[in-house]
Biopython code that builds the backbone (N, CA, C, O; Angstrom):
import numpy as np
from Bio.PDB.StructureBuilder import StructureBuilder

atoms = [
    (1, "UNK", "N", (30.303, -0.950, -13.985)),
    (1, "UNK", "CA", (30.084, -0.209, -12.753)),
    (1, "UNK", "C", (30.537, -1.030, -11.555)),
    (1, "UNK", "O", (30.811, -2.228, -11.616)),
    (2, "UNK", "N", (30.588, -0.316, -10.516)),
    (2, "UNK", "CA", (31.306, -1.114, -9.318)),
    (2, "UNK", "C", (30.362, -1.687, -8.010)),
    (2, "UNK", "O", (30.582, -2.306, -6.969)),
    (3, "UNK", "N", (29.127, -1.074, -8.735)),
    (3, "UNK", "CA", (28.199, -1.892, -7.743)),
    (3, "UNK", "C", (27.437, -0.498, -6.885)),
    (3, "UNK", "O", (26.562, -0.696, -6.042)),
    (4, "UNK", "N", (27.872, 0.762, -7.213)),
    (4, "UNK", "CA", (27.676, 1.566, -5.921)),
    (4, "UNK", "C", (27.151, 2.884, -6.555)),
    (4, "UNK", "O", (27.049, 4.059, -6.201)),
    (5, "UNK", "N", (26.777, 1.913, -7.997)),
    (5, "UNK", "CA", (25.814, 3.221, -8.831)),
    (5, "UNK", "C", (24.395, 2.952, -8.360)),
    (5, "UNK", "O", (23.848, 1.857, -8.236)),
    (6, "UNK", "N", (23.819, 4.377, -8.081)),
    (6, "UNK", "CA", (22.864, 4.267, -7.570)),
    (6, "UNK", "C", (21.615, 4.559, -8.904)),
    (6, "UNK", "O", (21.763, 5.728, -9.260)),
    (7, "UNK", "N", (20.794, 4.072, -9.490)),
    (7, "UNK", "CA", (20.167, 4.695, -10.499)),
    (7, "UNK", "C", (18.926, 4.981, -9.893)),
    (7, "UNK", "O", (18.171, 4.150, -9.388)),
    (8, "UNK", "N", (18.758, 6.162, -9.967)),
    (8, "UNK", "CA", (17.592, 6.986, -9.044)),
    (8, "UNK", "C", (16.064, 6.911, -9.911)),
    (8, "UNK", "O", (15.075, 7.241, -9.257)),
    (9, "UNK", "N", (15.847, 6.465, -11.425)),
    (9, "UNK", "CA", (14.596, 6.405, -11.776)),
    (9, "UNK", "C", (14.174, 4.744, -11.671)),
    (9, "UNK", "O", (13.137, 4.255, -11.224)),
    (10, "UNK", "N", (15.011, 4.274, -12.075)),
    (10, "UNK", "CA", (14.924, 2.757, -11.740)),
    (10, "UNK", "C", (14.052, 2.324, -10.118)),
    (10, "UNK", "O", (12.949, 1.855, -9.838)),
    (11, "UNK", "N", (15.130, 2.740, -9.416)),
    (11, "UNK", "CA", (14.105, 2.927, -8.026)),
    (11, "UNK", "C", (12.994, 3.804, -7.992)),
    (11, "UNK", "O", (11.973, 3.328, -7.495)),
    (12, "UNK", "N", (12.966, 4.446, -8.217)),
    (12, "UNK", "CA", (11.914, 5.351, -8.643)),
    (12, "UNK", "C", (11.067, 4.675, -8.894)),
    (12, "UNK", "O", (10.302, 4.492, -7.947)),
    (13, "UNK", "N", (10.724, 3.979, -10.155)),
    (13, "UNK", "CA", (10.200, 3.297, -10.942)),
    (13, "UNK", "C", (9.430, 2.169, -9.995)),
    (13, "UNK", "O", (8.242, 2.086, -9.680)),
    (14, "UNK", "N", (10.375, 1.479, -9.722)),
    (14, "UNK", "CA", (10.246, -0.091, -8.724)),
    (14, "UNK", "C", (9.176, 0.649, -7.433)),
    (14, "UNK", "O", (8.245, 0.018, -6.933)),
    (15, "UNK", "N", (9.440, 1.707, -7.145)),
    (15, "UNK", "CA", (8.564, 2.090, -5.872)),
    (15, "UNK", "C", (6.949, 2.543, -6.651)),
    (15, "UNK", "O", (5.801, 2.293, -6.284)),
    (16, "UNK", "N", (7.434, 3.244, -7.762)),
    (16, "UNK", "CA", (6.280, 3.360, -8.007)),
    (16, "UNK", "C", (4.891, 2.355, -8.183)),
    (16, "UNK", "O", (3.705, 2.526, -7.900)),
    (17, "UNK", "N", (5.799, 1.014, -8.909)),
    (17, "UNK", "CA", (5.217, -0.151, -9.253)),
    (17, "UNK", "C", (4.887, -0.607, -8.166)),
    (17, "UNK", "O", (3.715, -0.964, -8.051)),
    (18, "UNK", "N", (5.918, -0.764, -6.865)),
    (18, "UNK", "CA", (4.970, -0.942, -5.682)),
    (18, "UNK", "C", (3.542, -0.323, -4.686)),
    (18, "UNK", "O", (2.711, -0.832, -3.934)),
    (19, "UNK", "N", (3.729, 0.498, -4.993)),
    (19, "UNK", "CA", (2.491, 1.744, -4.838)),
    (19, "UNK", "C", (1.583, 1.457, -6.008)),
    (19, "UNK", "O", (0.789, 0.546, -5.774)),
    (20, "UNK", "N", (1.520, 1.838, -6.851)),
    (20, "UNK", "CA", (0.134, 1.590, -7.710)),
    (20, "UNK", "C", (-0.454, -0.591, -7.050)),
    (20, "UNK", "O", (-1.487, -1.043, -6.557)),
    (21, "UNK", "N", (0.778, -1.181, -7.417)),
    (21, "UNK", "CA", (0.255, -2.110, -6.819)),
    (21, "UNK", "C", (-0.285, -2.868, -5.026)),
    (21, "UNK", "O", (-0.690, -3.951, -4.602)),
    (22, "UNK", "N", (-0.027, -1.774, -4.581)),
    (22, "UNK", "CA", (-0.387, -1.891, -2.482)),
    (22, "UNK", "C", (-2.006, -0.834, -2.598)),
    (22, "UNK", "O", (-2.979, -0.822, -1.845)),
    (23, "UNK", "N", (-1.742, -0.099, -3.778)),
    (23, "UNK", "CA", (-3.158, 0.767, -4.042)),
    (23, "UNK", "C", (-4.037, -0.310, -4.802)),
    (23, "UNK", "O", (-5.245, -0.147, -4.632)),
    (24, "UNK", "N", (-3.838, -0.894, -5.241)),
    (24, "UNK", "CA", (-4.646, -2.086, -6.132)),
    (24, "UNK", "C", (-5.136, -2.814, -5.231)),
    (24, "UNK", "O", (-6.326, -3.120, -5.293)),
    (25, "UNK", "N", (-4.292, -3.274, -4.142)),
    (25, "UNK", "CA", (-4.807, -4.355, -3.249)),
    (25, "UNK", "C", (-5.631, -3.605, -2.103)),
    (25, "UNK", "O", (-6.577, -4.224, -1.615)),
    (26, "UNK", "N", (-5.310, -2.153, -1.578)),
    (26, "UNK", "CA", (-6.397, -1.847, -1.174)),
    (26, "UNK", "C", (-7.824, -1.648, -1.409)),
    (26, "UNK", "O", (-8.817, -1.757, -0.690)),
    (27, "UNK", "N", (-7.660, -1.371, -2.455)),
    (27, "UNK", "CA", (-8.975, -0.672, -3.356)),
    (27, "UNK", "C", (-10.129, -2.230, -3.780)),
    (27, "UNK", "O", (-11.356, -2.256, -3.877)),
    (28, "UNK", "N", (-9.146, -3.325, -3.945)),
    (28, "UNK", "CA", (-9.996, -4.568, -3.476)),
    (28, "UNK", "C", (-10.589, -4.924, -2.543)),
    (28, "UNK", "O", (-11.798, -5.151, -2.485)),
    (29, "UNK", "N", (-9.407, -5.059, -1.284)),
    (29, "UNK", "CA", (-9.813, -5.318, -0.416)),
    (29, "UNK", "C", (-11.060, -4.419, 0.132)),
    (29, "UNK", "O", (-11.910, -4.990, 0.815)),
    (30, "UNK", "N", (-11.169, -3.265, -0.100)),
    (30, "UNK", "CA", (-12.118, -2.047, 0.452)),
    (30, "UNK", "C", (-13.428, -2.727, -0.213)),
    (30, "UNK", "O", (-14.293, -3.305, 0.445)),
    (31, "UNK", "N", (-13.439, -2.596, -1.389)),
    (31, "UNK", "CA", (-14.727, -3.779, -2.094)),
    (31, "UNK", "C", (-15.262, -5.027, -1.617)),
    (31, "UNK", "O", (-16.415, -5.438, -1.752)),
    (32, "UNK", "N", (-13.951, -5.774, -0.843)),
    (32, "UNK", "CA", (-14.713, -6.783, -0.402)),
    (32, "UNK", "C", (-14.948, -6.745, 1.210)),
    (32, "UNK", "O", (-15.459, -7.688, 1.814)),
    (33, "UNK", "N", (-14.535, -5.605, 1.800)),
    (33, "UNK", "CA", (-14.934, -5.061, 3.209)),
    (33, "UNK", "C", (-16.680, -4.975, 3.101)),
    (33, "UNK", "O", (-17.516, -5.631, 3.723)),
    (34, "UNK", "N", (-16.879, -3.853, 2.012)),
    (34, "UNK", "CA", (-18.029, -3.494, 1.725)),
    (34, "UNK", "C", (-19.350, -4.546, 1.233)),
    (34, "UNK", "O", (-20.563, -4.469, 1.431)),
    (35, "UNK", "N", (-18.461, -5.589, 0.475)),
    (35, "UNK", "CA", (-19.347, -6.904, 0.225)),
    (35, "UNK", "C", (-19.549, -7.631, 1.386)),
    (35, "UNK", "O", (-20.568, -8.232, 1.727)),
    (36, "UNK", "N", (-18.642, -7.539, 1.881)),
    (36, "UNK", "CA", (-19.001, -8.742, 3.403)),
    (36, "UNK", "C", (-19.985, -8.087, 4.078)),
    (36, "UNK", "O", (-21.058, -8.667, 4.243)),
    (37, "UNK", "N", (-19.705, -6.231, 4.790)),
    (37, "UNK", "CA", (-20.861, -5.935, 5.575)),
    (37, "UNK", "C", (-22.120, -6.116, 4.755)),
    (37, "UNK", "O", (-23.110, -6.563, 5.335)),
    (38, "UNK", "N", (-22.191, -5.811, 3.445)),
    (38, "UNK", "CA", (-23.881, -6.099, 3.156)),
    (38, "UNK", "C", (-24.193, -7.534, 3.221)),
    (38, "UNK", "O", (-25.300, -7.742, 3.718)),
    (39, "UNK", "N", (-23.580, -8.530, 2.887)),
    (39, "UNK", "CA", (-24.106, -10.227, 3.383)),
    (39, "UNK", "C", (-23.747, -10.360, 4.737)),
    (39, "UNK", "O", (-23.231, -11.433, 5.048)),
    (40, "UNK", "N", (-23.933, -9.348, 5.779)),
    (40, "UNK", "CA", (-23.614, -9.943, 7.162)),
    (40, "UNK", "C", (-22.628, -10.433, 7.510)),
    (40, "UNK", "O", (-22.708, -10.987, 8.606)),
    (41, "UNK", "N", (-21.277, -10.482, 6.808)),
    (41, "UNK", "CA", (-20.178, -11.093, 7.682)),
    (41, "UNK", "C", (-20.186, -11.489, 8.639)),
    (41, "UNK", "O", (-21.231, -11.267, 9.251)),
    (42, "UNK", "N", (-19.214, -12.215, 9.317)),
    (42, "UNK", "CA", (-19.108, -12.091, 11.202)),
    (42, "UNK", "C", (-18.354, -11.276, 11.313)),
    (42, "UNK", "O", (-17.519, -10.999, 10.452)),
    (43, "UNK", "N", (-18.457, -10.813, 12.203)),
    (43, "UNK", "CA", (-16.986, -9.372, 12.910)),
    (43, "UNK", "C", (-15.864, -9.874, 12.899)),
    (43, "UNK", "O", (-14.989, -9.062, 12.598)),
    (44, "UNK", "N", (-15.395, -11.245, 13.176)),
    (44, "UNK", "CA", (-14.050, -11.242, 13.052)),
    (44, "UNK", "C", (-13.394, -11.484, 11.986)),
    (44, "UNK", "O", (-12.166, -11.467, 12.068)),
    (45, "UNK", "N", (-14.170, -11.837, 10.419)),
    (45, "UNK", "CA", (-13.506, -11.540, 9.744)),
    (45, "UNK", "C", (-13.739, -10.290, 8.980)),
    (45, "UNK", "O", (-13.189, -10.116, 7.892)),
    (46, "UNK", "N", (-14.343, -9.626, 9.380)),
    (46, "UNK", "CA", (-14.611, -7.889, 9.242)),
    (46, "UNK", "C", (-12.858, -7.218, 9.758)),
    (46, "UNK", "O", (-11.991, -6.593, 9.147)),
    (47, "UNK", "N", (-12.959, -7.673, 10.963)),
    (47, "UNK", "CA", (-12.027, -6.945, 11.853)),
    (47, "UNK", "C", (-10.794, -7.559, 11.031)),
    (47, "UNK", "O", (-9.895, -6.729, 10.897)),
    (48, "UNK", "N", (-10.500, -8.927, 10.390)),
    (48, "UNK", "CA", (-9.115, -9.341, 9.876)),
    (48, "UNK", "C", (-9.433, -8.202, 8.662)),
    (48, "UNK", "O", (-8.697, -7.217, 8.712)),
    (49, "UNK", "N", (-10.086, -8.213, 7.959)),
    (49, "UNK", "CA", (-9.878, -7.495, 6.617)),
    (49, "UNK", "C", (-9.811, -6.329, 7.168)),
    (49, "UNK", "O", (-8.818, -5.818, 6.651)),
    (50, "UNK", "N", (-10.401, -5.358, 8.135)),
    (50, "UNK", "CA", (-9.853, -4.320, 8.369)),
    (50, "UNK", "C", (-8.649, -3.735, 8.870)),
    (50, "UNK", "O", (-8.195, -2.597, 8.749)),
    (51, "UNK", "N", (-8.229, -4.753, 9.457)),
    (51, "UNK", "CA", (-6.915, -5.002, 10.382)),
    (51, "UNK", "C", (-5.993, -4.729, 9.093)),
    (51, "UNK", "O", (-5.444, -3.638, 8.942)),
    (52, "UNK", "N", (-5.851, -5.808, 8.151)),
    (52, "UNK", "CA", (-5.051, -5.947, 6.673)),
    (52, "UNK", "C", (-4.948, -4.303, 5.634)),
    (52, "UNK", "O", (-4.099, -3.886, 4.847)),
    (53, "UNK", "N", (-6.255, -3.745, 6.135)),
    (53, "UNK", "CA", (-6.659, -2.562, 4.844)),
    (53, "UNK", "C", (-5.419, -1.579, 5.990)),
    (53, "UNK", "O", (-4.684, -0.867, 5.307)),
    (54, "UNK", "N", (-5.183, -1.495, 7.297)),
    (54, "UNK", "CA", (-4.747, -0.825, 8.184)),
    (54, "UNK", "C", (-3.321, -0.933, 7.520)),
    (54, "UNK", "O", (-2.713, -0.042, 6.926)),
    (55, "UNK", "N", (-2.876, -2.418, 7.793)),
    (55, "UNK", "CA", (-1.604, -2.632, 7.065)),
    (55, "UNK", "C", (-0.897, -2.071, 5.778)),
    (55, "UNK", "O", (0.268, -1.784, 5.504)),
    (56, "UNK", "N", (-2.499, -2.023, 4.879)),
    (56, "UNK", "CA", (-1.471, -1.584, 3.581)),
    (56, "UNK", "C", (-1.769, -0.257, 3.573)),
    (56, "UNK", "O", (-1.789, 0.193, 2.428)),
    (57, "UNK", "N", (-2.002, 0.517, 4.404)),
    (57, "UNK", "CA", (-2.532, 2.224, 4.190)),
    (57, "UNK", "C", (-1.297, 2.287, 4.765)),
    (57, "UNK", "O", (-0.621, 2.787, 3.866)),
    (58, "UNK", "N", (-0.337, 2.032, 6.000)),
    (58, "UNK", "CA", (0.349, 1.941, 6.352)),
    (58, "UNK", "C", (1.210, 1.705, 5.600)),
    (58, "UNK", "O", (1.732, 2.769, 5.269)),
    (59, "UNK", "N", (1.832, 0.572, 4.956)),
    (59, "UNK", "CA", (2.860, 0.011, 3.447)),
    (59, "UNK", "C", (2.483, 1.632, 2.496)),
    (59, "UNK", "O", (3.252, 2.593, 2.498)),
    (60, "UNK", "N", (1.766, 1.609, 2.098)),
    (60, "UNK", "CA", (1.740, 2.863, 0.990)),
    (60, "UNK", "C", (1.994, 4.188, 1.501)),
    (60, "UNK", "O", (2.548, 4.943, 0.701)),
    (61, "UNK", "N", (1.686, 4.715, 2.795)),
    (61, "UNK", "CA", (2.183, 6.114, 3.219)),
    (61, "UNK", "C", (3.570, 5.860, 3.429)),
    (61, "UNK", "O", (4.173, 6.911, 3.214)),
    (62, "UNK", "N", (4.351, 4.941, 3.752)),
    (62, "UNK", "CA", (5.701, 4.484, 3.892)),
    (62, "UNK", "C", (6.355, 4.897, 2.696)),
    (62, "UNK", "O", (7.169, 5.810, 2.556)),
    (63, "UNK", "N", (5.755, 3.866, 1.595)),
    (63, "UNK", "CA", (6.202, 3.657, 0.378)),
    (63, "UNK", "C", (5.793, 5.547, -0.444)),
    (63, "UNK", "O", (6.768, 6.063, -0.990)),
    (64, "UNK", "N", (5.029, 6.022, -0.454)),
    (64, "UNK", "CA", (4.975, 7.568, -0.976)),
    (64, "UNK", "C", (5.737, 8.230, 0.104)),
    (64, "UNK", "O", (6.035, 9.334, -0.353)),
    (65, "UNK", "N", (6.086, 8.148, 0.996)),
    (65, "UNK", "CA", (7.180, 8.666, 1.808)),
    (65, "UNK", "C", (8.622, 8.669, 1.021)),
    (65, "UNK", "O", (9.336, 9.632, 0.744)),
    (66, "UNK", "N", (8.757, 7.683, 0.833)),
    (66, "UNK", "CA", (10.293, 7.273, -0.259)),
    (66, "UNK", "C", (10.457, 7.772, -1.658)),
    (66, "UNK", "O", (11.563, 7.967, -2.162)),
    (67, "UNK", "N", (9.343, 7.967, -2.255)),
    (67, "UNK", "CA", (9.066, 8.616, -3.179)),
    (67, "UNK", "C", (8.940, 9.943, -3.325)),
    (67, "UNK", "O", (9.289, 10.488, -4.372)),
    (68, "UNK", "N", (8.610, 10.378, -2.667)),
    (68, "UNK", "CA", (8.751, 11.999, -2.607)),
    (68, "UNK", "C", (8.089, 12.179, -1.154)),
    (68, "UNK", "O", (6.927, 12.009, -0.785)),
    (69, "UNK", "N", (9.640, 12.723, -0.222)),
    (69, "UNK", "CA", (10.194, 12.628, 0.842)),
    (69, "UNK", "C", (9.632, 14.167, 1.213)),
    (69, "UNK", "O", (9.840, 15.076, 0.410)),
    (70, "UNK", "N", (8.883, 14.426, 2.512)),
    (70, "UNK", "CA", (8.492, 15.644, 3.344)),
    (70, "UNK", "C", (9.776, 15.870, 4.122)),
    (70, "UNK", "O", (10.170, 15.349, 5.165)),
    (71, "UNK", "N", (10.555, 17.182, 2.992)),
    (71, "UNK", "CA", (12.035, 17.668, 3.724)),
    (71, "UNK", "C", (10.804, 19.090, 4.081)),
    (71, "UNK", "O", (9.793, 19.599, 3.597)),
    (72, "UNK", "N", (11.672, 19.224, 5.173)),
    (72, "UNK", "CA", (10.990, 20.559, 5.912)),
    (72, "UNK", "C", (12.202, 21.459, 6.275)),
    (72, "UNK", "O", (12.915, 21.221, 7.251)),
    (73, "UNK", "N", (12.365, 22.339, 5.569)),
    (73, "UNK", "CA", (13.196, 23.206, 5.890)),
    (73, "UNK", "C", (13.454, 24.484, 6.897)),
    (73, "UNK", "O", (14.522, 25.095, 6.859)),
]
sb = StructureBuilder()
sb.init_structure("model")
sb.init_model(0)
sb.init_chain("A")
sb.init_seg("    ")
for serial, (resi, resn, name, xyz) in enumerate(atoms, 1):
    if name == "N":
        sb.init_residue(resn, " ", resi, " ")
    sb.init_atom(name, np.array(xyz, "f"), 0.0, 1.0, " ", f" {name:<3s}", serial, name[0])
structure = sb.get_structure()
């Protein structure tokens, strides 16, 4: 091939693997949001882990964006 084959499940694939895994790291992080407020955290590292959970909700609506794309006709 010449470089300019595009293989559409392969990517497919790779996005998917990125998504189940940005969903993995949320679904932790959300656990340990929830562990910190019951031992009292301090707020600012409340606010970093929430700040971060912001980030990857963000990364994953991106990433399911690419994956199956809202064409509006």
């Amino acid at each position: 091939m010449d470089g300019t084959h595009f293989d559409f499940d392969e990517t497919t694939r790779q996005l998917q693997a990125r998504l189940d895994q940005l969903e993995a790291e949320h679904r932790l992080l959300d656990e340990q949001v929830t562990a910190q407020q019951l031992a009292g955290a301090d707020m600012i590292t409340l606010q970093r882990m929430k700040r971060e959970k912001l980030r990857l909700k963000d990364e994953i609506s991106r990433v399911r964006g690419l994956i199956r794309p809202d064409i509006i006709a």
